[in-house]
C-alpha positions in Angstrom: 41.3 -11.3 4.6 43.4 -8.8 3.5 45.5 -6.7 5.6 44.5 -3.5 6.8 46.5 -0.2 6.5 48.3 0.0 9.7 48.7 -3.9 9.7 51.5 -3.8 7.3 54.4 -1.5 6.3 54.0 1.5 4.4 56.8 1.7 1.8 56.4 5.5 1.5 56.5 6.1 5.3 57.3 8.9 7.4 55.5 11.8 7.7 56.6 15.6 7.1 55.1 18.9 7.4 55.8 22.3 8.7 54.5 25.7 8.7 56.0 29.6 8.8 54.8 32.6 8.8 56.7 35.2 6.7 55.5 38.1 8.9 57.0 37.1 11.3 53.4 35.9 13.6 53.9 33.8 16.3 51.9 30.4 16.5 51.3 28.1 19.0 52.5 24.5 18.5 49.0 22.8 18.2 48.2 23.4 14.4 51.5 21.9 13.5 50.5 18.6 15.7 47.1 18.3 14.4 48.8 18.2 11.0 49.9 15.4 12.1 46.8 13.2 12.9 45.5 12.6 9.1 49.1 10.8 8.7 49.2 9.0 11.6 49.4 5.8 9.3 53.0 6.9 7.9 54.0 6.3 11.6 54.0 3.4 13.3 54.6 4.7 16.8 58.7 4.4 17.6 59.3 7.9 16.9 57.7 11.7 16.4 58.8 14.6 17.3 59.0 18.7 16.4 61.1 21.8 16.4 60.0 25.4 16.8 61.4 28.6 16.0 61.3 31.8 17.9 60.2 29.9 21.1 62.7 31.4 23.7 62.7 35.3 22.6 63.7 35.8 26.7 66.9 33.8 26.0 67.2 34.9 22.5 71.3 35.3 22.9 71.9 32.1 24.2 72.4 28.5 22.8 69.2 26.9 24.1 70.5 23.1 25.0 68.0 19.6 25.3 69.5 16.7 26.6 68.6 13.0 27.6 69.6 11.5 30.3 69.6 8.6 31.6 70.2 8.8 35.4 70.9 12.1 37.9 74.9 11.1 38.0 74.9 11.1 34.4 73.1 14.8 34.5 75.8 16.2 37.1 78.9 14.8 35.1 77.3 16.9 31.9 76.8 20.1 33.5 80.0 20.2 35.2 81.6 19.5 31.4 79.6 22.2 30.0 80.7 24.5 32.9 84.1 24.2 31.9 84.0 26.0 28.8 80.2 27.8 29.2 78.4 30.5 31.0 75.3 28.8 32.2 72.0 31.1 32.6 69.1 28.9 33.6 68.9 25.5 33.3 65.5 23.4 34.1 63.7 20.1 33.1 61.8 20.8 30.2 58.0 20.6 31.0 55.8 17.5 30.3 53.3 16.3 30.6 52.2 12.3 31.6 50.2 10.8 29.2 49.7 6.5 28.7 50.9 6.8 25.2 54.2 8.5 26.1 56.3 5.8 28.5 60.2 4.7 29.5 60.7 8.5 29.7 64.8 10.0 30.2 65.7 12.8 32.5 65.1 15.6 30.4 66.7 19.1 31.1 67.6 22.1 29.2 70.5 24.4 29.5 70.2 27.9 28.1 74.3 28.7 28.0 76.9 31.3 26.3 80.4 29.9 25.7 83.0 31.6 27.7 85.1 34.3 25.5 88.4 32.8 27.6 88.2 29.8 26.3 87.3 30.8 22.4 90.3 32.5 22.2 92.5 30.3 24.0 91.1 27.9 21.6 90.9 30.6 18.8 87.4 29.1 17.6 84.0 31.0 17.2 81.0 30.5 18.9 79.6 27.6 16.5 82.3 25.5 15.9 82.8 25.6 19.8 79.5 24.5 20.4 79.4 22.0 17.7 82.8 20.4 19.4 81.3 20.3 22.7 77.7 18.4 21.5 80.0 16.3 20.0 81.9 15.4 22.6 78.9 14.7 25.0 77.6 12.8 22.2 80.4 10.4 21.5 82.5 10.6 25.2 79.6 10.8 27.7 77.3 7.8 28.7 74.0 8.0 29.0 73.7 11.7 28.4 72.8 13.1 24.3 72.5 16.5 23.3 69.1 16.3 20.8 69.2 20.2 20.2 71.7 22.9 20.5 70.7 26.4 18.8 69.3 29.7 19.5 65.9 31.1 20.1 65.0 27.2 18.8 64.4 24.1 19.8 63.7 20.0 19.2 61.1 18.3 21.3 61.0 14.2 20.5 60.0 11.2 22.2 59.4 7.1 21.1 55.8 7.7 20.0 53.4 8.7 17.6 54.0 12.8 16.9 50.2 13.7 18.2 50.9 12.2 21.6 54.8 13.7 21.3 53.1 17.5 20.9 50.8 16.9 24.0 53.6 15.0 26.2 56.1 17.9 25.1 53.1 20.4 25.7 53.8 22.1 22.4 50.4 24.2 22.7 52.6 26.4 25.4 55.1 27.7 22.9 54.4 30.1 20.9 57.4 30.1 17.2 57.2 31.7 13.7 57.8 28.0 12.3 57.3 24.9 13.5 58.4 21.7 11.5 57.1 18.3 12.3 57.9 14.2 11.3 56.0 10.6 12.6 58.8 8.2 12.0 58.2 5.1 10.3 62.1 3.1 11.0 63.1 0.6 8.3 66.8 0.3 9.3 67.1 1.3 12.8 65.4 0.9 16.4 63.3 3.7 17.8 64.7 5.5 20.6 64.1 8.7 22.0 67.5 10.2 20.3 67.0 8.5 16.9 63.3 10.4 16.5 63.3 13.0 14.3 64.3 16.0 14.0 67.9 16.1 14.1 69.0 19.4 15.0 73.1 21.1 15.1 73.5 25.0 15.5 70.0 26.3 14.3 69.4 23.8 11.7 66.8 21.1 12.1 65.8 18.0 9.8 63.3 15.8 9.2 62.7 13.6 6.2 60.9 10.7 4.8 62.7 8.0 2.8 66.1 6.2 3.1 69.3 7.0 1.4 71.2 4.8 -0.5 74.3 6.8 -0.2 74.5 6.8 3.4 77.8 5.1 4.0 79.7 6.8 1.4 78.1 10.1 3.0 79.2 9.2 6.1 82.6 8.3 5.6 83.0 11.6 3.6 81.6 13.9 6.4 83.2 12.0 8.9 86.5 13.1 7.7 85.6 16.9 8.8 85.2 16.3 12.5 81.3 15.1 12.5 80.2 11.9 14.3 77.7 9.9 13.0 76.7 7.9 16.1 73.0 7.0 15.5 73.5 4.9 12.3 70.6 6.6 10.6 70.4 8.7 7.7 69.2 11.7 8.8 71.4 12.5 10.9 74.1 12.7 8.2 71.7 15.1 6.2 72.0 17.4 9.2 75.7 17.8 8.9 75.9 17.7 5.6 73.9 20.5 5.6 75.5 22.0 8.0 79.3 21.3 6.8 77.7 23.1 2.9 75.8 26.0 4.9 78.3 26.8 7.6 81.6 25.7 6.9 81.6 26.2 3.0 79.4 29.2 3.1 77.0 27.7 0.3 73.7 29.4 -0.3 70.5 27.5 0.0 70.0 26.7 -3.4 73.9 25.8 -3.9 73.2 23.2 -1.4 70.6 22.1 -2.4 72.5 21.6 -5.7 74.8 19.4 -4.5 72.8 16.7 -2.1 70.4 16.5 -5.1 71.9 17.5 -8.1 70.8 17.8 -11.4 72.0 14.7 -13.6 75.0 15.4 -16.3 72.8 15.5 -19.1 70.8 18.2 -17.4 74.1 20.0 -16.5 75.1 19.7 -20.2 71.7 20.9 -21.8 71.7 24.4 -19.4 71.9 27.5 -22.2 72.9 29.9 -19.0 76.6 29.4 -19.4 77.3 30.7 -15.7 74.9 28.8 -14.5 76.0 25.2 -16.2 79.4 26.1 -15.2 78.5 26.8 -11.2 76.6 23.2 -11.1 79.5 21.6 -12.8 82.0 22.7 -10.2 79.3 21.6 -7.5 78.9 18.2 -8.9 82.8 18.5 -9.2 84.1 19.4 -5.6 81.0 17.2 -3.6 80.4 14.4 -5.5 80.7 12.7 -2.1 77.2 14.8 -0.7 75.1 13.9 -3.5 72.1 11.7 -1.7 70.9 9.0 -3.6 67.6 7.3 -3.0 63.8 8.2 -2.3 63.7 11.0 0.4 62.1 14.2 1.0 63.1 16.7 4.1 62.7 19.6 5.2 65.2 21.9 6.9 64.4 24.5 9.8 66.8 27.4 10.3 66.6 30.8 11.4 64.4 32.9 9.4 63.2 30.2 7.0 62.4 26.8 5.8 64.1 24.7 2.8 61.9 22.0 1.2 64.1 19.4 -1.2 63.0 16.3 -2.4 64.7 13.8 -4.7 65.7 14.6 -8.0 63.8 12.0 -9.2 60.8 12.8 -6.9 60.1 9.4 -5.5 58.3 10.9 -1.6 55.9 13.1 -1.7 55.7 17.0 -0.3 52.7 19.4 -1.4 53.3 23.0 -0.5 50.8 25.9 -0.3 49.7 29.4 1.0 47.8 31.1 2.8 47.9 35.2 3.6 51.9 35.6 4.9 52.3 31.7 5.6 53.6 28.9 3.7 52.9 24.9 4.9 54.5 22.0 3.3 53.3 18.3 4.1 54.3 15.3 2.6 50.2 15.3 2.0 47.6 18.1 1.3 45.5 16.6 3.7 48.0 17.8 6.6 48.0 21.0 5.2 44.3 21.4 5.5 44.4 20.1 9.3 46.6 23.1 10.2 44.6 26.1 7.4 41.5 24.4 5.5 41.6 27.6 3.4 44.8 27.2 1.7 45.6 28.1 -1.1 48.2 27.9 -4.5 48.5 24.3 -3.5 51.7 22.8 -5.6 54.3 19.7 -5.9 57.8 20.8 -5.9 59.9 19.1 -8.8 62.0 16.8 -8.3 65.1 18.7 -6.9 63.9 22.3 -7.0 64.1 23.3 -3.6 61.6 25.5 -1.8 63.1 28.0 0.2 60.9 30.4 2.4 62.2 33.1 4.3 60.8 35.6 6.8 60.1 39.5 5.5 63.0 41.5 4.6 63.4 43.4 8.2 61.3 41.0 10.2 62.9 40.3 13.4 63.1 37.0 14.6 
């Protein structure tokens, strides 16, 4: 008898999807989950997880933190680091809530936290970079505690499970964000854990993504040399500061980055008529040749005020994209997409490299 789906691995696995809403319109978490369930075969259980935008408008102003831990000492040795060089405002365990699927649960708190002006100038860093330092510190230094998201008016929810149960244990259909992104992890290279589900978040950027890069070491050992810490031995989390290093630190626009972790191949480069144009990608490919990602992979990346959709240049995952009124999903299939708005519409396949990039209303406050 031949095997059944779910009886063997799925080369093309991981799920992907997300949803925003240009306008600005708050949603609940519970379309993005059930976007979920049609793709529950891309996941086989050791990882799922989310990340929401706009979901703590009462703590707008203030880094919104989510850590693991993995005892009460452990918890009181982290907050008395972050007290040395943070304001703390409120700090709680996040609410869950106790479901069978959802088991070997962490201490799970959240920190909502301003650094302390004193120590940014005696430091002479800004806010980011500061904060950045200090996740990576906890990350790398302290035991038994990890820092899983760390930005504003955001946040990361993710567990060891399939991402329908992950929603309800997290209790996703109490927030209320303007986007929501989504993933059910399907590991090839690494264990699942409740730090190595997706998303990986830094500052306000999230990712999740489907396929494995073949440039992961040589990525690595390139962003490693500017401070980052690749602890978790997975690929995506060297996206995430890739991203983050092009974005932040080098001031790139979405589409520049995007240009250089899947850029367009020489010949490509050499056939553009635009001659601004062919000369901005040649100095791209030129100064990172280090961030260009090899391999099958599709992600998508949260920030404030939008969404960026990338696949390979050569297209090898899959990610659908369409509309509907003032909101934009993108699933890695159409059938997730019609779990969360069975009405959409303009329903398209990015290219291979052409990034989507979807950003709230000019003057919408998020």
């Amino acid at each position: 008898m031949k095997p059944m789906e779910g009886q063997i691995r799925i080369p093309s696995g991981c799920a992907i999807a997300a949803v925003i809403a240009r306008d600005g319109e708050r949603m609940t978490g519970e379309s993005v989950v059930a976007s979920m369930r049609p793709m529950h075969d891309r996941s086989n259980g050791l990882g799922g997880g989310f990340a929401g935008y706009g979901i703590y408008p009462a703590y707008r102003d203030f880094y919104a933190l989510h850590l693991f831990f993995d005892c009460r000492d452990t918890r009181k040795a982290c907050e008395a680091l972050l007290k040395e060089g943070f304001e703390i405002y409120h700090a709680e365990r996040i609410p869950t809530r106790k479901i069978p699927a959802i088991t070997d649960e962490p201490i799970i708190w959240r920190y909502f936290a301003a650094p302390l002006q004193s120590v940014l100038t005696d430091l002479q860093l800004d806010e980011k970079e500061y904060v950045v330092r200090t996740v990576t510190r906890i990350n790398t230094e302290l035991k038994g505690a990890y820092v899983f998201s760390c930005g504003k008016n955001m946040g990361a929810f993710k567990a060891v499970g399939f991402p329908e149960d992950v929603g309800e244990y997290y209790r996703l259909d109490e927030y209320e964000g303007y986007s929501w992104t989504a993933h059910g992890r399907y590991p090839t290279n690494t264990p699942g854990w409740w730090g190595g589900a997706h998303p990986f978040a830094l500052l306000d950027w999230s990712v999740v993504h489907n396929g494995e890069i073949s440039s992961y070491d040589a990525n690595r050992r390139y962003i490693e040399m500017f401070g980052y810490k690749c602890n978790l031995q997975t690929d995506t989390e060297v996206i995430t500061y890739i991203m983050d290093y092009l974005l932040r630190r080098q001031g790139l626009t979405m589409g520049e980055a995007a240009s250089v972790v899947a850029a367009p191949f020489w010949s490509t480069i050499e056939n553009k008529t635009d001659p601004e144009d062919k000369a901005k990608h040649i100095y791209l490919r030129t100064v990172f040749p280090n961030l260009l990602i090899t391999g099958p992979f599709s992600i998508i990346l949260g920030f404030n005020g939008g969404l960026m959709a990338l696949n390979d240049r050569l297209k090898l995952r899959s990610m659908v994209v369409a509309e509907k009124g003032e909101k934009v999903f993108i699933a890695s299939e159409e059938a997730a997409i019609r779990a969360m708005e069975p009405d959409a519409e303009n329903v398209w396949s990015p290219a291979g490299g052409e990034p989507v990039i979807v950003k709230v209303n000019e003057g919408v406050t998020v």
